[in-house]
MIDOSE-1310 file (N, C-alpha, C; in nm, 2 decimals, decimal comma, always signed):
residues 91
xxxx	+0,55/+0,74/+0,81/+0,47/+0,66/+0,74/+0,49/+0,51/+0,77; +0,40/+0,48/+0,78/+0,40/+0,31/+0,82/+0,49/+0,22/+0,69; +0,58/+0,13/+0,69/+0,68/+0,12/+0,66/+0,63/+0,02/+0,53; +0,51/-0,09/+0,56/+0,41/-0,15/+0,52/+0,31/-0,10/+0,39
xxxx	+0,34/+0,03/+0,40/+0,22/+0,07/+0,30/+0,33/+0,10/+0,15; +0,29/+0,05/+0,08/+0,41/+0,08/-0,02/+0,33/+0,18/-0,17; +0,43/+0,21/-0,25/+0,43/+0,32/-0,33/+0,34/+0,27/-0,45; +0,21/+0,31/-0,49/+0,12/+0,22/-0,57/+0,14/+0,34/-0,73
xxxx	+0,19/+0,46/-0,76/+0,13/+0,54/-0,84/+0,28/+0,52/-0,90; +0,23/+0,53/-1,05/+0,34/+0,48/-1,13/+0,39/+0,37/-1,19; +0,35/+0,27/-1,18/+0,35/+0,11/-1,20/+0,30/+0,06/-1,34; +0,39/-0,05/-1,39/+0,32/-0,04/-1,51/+0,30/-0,29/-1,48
xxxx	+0,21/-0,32/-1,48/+0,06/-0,26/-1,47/+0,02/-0,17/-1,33; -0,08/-0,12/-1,33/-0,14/+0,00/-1,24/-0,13/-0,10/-1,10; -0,19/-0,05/-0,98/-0,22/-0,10/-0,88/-0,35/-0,18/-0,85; -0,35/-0,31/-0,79/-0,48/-0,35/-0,86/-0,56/-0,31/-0,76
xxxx	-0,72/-0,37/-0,71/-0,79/-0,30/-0,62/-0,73/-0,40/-0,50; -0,68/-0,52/-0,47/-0,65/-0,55/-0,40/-0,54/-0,47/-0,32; -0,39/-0,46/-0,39/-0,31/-0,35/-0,31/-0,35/-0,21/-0,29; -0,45/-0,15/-0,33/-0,49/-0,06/-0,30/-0,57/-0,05/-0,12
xxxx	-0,64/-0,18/-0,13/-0,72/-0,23/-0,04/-0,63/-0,24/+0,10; -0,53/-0,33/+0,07/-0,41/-0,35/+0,15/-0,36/-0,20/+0,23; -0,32/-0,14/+0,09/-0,27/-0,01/+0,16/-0,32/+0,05/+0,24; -0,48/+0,08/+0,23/-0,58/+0,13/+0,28/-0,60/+0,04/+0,45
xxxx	-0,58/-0,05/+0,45/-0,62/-0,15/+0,54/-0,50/-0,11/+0,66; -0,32/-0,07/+0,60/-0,25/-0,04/+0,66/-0,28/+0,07/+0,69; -0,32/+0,17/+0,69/-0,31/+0,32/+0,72/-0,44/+0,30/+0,84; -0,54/+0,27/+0,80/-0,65/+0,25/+0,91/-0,55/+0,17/+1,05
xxxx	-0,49/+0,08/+1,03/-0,45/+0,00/+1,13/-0,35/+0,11/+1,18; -0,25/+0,15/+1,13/-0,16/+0,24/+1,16/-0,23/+0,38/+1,24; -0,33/+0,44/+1,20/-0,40/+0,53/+1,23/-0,48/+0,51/+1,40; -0,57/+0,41/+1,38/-0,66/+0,35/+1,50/-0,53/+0,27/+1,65
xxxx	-0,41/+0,25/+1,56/-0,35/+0,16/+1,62/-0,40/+0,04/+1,68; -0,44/-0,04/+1,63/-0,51/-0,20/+1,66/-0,52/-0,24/+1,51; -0,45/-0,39/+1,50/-0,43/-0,45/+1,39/-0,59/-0,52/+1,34; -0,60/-0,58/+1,47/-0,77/-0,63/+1,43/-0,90/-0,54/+1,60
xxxx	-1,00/-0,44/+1,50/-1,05/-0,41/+1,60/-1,15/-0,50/+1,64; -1,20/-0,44/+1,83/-1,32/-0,50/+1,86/-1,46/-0,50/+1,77; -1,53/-0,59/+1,82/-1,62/-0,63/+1,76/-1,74/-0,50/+1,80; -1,70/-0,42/+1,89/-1,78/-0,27/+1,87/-1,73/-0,14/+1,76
xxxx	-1,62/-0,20/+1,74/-1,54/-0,10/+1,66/-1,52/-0,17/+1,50; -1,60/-0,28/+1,45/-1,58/-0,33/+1,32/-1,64/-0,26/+1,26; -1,71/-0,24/+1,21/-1,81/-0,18/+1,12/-1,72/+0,04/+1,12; -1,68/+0,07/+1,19/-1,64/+0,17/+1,15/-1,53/+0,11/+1,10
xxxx	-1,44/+0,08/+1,14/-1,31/+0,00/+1,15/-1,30/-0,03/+0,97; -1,38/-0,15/+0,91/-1,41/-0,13/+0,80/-1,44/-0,04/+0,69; -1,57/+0,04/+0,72/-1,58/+0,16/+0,69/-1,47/+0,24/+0,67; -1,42/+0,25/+0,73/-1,28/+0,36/+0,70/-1,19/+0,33/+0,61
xxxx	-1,17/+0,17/+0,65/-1,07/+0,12/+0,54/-1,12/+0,11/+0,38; -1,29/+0,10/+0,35/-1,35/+0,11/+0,24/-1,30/+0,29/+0,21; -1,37/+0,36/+0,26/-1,34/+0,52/+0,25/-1,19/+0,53/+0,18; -1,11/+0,51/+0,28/-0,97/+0,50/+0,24/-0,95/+0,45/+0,10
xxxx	-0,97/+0,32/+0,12/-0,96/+0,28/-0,06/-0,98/+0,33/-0,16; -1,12/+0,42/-0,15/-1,18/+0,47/-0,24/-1,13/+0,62/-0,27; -1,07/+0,69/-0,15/-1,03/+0,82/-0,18/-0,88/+0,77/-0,26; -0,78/+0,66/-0,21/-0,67/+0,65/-0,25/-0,71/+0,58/-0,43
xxxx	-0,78/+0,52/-0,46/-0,83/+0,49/-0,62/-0,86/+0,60/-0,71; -0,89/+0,71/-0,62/-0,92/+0,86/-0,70/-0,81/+0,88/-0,70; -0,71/+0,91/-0,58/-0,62/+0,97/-0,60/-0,47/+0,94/-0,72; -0,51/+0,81/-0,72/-0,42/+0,74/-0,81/-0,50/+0,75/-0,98
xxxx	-0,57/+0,80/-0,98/-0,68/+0,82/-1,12/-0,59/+0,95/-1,14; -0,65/+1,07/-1,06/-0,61/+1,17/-1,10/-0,43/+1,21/-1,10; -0,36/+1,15/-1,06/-0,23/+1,21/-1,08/-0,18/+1,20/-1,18; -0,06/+1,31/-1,22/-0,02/+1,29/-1,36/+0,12/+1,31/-1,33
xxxx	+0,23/+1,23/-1,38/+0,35/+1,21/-1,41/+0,43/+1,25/-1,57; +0,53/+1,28/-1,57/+0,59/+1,27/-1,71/+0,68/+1,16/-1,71; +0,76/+1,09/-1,53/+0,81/+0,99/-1,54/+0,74/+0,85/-1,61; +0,84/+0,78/-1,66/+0,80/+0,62/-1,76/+0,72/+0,54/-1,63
xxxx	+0,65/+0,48/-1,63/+0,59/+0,41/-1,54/+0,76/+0,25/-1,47; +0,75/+0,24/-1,35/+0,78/+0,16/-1,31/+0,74/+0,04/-1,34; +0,90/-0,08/-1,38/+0,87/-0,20/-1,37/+0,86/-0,29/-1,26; +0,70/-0,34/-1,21/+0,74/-0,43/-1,08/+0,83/-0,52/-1,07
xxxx	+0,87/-0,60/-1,12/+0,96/-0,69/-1,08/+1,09/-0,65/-1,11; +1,13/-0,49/-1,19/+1,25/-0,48/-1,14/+1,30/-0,39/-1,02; +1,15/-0,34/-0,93/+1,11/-0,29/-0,81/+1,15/-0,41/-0,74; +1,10/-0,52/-0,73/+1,10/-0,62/-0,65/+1,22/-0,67/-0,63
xxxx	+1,30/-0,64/-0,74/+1,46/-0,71/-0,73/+1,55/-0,63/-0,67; +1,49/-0,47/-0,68/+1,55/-0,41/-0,61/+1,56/-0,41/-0,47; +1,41/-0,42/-0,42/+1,42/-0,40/-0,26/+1,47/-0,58/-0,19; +1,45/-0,70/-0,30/+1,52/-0,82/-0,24/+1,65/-0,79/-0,27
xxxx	+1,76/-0,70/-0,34/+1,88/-0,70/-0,31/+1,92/-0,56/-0,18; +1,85/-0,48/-0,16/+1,87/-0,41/-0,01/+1,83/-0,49/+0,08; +1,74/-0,57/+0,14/+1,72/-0,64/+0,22/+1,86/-0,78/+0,25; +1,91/-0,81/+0,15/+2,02/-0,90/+0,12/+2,13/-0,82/+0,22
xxxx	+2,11/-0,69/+0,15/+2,24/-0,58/+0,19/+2,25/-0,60/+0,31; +2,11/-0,53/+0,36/+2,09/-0,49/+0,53/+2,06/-0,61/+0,60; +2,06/-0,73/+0,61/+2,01/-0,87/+0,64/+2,06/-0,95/+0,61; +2,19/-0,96/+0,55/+2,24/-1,06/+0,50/+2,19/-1,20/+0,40
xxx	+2,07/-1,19/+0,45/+2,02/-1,29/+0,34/+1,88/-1,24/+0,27; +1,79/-1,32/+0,17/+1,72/-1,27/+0,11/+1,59/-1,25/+0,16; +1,49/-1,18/+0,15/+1,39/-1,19/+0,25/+1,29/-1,19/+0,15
């Protein structure tokens, strides 16, 4: 899995349409392999990344957990102190 796409289901607040969008945007890129396609290949290129969004917005609708939803910012503190760990400083 592309390293870039991060974990959206569980969050408390939810994922907005923007990271969802993102995630979506990485998987296409990851997928096609080209970060930005040619100008013959935009319009699917896009297309896919909409598709994508929209199947991953369902998929995050329908799942069901019994775990507490995650706190982002004590996600965020977590992976800035592994990065500290592995990197010595803060990223």
């Amino acid at each position: 899995m592309c390293r870039n796409i991060k974990t959206l289901h569980n969050f408390e607040p939810p994922a907005t349409d923007e990271e969802v969008r993102a995630a979506a945007l990485q998987y296409v890129r990851k997928v096609s392999g080209a970060a930005k396609p040619s100008k013959a290949n935009e319009a699917a290129f896009e297309r896919a990344v909409d598709e994508v969004a929209h199947a991953t917005r369902h998929l995050l609708a329908e799942l069901v957990t019994t775990a507490s939803p995650r706190d982002r910012e004590v996600e965020a503190a977590r992976a800035r102190a592994r990065a500290e760990k592995r990197f010595g400083r803060a990223a």
